[in-house]
C-alpha positions as CSV (number, residue, x, y, z in Angstrom):
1,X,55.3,-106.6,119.6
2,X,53.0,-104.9,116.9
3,X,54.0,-102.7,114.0
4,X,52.1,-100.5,111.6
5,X,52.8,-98.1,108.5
6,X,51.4,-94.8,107.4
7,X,49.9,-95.9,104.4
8,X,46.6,-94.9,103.9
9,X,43.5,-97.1,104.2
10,X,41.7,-99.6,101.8
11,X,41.8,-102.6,100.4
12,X,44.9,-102.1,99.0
13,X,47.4,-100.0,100.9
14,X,50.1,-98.0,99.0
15,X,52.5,-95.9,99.0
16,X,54.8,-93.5,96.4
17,X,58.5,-94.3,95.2
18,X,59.9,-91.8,97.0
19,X,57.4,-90.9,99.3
20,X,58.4,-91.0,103.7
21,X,57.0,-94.1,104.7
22,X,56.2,-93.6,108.5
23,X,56.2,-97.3,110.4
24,X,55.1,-97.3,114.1
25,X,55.4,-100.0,116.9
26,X,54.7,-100.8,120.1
27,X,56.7,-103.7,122.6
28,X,55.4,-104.8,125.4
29,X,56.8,-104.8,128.3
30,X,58.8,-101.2,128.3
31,X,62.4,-102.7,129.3
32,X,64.6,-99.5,129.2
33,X,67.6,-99.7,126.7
34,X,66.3,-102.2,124.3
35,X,66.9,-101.9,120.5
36,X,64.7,-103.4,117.3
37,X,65.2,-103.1,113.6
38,X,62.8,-102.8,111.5
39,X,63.4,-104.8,107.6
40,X,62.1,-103.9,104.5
41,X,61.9,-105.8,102.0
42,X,60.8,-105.5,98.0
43,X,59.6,-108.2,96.0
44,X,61.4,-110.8,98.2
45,X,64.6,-109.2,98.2
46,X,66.1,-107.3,101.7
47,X,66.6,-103.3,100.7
48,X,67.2,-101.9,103.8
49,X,67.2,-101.5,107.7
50,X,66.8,-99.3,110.7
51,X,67.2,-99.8,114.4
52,X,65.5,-97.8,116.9
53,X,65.6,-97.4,120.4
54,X,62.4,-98.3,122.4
55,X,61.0,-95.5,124.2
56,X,58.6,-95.6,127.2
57,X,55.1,-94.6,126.7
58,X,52.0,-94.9,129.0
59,X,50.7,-98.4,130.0
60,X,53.9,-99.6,130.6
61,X,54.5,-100.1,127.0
62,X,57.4,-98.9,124.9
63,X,57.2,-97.8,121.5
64,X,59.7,-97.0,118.6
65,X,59.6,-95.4,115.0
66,X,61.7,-95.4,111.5
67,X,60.7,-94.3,108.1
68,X,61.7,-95.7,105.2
69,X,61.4,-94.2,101.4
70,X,61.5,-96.8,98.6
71,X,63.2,-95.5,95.6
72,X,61.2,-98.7,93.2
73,X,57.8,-99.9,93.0
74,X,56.8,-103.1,94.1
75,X,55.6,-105.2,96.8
76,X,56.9,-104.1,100.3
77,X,57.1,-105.8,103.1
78,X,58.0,-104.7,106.8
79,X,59.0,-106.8,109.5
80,X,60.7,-105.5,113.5
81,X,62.9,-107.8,114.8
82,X,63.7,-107.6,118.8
83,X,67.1,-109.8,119.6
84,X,66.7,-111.4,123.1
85,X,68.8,-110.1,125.9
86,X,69.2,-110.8,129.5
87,X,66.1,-107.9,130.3
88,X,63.7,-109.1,127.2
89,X,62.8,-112.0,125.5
90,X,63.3,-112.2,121.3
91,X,60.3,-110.2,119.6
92,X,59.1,-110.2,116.2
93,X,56.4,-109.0,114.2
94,X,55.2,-108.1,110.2
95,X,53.4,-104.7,109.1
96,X,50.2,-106.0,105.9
97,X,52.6,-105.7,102.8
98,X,51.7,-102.4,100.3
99,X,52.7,-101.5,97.2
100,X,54.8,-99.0,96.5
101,X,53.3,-97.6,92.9
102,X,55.1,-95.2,90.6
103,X,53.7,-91.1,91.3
104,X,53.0,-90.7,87.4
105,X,51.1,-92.6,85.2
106,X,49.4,-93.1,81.5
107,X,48.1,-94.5,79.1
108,X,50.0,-97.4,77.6
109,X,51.2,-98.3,81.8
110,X,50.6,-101.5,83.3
111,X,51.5,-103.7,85.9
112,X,50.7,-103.3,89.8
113,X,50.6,-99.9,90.1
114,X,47.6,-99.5,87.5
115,X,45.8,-102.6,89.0
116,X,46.3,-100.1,92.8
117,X,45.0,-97.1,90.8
118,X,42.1,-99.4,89.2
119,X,41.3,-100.9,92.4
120,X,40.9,-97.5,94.0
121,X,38.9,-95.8,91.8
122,X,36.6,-99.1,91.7
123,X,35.7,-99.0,95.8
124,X,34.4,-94.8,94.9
125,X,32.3,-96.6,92.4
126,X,33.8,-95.0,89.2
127,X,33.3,-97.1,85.9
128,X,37.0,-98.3,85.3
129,X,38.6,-101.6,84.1
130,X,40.2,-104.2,86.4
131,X,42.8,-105.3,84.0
132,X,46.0,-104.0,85.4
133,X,46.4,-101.9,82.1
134,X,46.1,-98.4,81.6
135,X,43.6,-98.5,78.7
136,X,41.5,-95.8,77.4
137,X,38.9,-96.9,79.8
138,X,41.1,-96.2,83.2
139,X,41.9,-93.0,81.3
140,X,38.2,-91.6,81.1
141,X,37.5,-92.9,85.3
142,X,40.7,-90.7,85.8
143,X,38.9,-88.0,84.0
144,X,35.7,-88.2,86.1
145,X,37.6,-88.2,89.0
146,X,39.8,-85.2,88.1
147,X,36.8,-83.6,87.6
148,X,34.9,-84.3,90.9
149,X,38.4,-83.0,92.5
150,X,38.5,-79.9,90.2
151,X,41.7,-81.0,88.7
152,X,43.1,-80.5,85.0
153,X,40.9,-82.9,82.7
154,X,43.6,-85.3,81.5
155,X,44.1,-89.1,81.4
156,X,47.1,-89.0,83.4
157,X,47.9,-89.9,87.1
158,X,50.1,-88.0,89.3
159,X,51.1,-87.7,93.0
160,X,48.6,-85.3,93.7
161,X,46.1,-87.9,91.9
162,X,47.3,-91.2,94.0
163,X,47.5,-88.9,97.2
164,X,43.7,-88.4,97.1
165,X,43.1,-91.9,96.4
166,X,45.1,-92.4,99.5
167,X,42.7,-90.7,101.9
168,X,39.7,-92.2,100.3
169,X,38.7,-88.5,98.5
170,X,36.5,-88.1,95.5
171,X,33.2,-89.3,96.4
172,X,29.9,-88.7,94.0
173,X,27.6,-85.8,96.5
174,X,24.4,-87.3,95.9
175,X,21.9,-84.2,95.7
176,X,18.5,-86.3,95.8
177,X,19.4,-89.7,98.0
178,X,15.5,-90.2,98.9
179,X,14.6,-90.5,95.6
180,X,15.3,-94.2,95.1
181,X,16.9,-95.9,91.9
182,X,17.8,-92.6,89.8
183,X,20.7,-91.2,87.5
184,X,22.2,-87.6,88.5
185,X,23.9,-85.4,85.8
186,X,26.2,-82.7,87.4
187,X,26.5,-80.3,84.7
188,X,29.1,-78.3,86.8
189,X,31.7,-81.3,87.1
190,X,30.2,-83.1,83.8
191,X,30.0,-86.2,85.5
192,X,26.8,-88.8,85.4
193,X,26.1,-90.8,88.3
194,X,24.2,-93.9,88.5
195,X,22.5,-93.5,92.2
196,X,20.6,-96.8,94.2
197,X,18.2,-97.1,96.8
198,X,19.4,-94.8,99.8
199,X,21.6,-93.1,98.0
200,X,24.3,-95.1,97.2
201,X,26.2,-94.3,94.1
202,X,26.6,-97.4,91.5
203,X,28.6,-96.2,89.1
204,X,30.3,-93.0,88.0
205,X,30.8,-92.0,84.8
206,X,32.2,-88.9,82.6
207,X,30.1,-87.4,80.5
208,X,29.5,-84.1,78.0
209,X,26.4,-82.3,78.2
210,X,24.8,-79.5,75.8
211,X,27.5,-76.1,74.8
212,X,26.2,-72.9,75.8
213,X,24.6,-72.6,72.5
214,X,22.5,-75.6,72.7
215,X,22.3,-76.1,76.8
216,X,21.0,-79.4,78.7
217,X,17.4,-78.6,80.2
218,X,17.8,-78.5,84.0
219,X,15.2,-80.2,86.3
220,X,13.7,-83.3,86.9
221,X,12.5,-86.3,84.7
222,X,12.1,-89.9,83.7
223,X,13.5,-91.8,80.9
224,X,10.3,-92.3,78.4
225,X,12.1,-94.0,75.9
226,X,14.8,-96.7,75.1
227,X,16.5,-97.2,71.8
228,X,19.1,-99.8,71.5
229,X,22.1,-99.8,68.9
230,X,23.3,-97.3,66.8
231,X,21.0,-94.3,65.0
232,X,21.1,-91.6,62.1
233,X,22.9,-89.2,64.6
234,X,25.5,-91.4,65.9
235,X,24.0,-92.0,69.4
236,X,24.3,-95.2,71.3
237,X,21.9,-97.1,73.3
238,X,19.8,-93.7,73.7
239,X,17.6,-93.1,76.9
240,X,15.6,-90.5,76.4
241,X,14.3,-88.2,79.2
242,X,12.8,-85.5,77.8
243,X,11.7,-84.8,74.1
244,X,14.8,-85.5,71.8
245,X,17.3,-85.0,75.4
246,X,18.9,-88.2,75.8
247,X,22.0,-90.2,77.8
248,X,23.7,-92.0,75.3
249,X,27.3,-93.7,73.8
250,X,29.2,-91.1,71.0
251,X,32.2,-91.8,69.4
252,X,33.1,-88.0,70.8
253,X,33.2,-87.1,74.3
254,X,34.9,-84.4,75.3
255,X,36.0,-82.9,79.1
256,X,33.6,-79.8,78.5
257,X,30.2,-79.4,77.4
258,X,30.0,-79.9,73.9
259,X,26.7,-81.6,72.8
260,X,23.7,-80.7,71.3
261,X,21.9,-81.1,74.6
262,X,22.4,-84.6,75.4
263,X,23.9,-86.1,77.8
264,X,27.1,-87.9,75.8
265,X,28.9,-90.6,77.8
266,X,31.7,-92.9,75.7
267,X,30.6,-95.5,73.5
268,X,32.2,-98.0,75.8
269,X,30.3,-97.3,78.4
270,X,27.1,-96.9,76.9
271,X,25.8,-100.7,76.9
272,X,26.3,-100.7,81.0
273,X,24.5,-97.4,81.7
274,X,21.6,-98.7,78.7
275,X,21.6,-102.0,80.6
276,X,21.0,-100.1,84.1
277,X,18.4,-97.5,83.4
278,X,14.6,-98.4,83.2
279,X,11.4,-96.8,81.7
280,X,10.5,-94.7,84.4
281,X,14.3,-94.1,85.8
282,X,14.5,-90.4,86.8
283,X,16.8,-88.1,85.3
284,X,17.8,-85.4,87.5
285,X,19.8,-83.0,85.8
286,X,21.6,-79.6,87.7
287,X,24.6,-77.7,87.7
């Protein structure tokens, strides 16, 4: 007998309090008549069961569904048990455990639901934490993602949030993947991506470019020159692309563009992207 849940995919599968949990199975042989229940389980502690008649299917196999909401988060674990009977010997089998995480989240949150959330936006390659707290960090990787998925710009996490996450969504579109090691700045989604050989994104961060009164240059370039720490104007770790046009840390970075030009990214994130980009790197810059 095999069992599996709707889940979603990844290395960490999860589901919402409240949200239909769909679990599917197969038993072979089909012996008509023949029940199973399917356990749930949260954090060690039995919450609920459902029994389900097997029903034929092609191959000569039978198959059975349930589904199962969990009003709590934690870790859940699904098991189908198969009594024996005269017609079919005793069956068992266990679904991989998920977590059930709460739908809304914040700042100030912790616990196994933020380490899901932090886990999920590290495999799209977004520059987050891996604390299991919802820091200021994890809130600004929620704000480039909300971005890339045209949602509202705020640090918070809701079921429309974790249901993208679910299907994998919110992927950097790499405009220029033959052009090697290279940084792209979306000026539409004012995000800044970190792209590698092949086009493979590195890391993903958000970022404020220049206001409509003092725009980013668009086009092409290569950081010409590096300036570590702090300067008169407040910028971070400064790579410079083009005349005074730099990425680099602020104490200031808003969802929208708001610089004089520049390419602002947090302060905290500043040393990383510093650390990553060479003399030479090239800047592409677009909206």
């Amino acid at each position: 007998m095999t069992i599996r849940t709707g889940a979603g995919h990844g290395s960490v599968p999860f589901a919402l309090v409240g949200e239909r949990l769909v679990v599917r199975g197969a038993v072979t042989p089909y012996v008509a008549g023949q029940r199973v229940t399917v356990h749930f389980v949260l954090d060690g502690r039995d919450v609920a069961s459902r029994t389900a008649t097997v029903a034929s299917s092609p191959g000569g196999r039978g198959r059975f569904r349930v589904t199962y909401a969990s009003r709590r988060p934690g870790l859940l674990g699904v098991a189908a048990t198969h009594a024996a009977t005269p017609q079919l010997t005793a069956l068992a089998a266990h679904a991989r455990d998920l977590r059930v995480v709460p739908a809304d989240m914040r700042e100030g949150a912790r616990g196994p639901g933020v380490w899901v959330l932090q886990e999920r936006l590290g495999a799209l390659h977004y520059a987050v934490p891996h604390d299991g707290v919802f820091d200021e960090g994890t809130g600004q990787a929620v704000i480039a993602y909300r971005k890339l998925n045209g949602l509202a710009r705020v640090p918070t996490v809701d079921a429309r949030v974790l249901r993208l996450l679910q299907r994998g969504a919110g992927r950097f579109p790499v405009r220029f993947p033959r052009q090697g090691r290279h940084v792209e700045a979306s000026l539409s989604r004012q995000v800044l991506a970190e792209v590698e050989p092949g086009g493979r994104v590195h890391r993903i961060y958000t970022m404020s470019s220049g206001k409509p009164s003092t725009p980013t240059v668009l086009g092409q370039f290569r950081v010409y020159l590096k300036t570590p720490g702090v300067n008169s104007e407040e910028m971070f770790d400064s790579n410079y692309f083009i005349r005074g046009y730099a990425i680099h840390g602020y104490p200031e970075v808003p969802t929208y563009a708001a610089s004089h030009g520049c390419l602002r990214v947090p302060n905290a994130d500043a040393p990383a992207i510093f650390g990553w980009v060479r003399l030479g790197t090239p800047v592409d810059v677009y909206q």
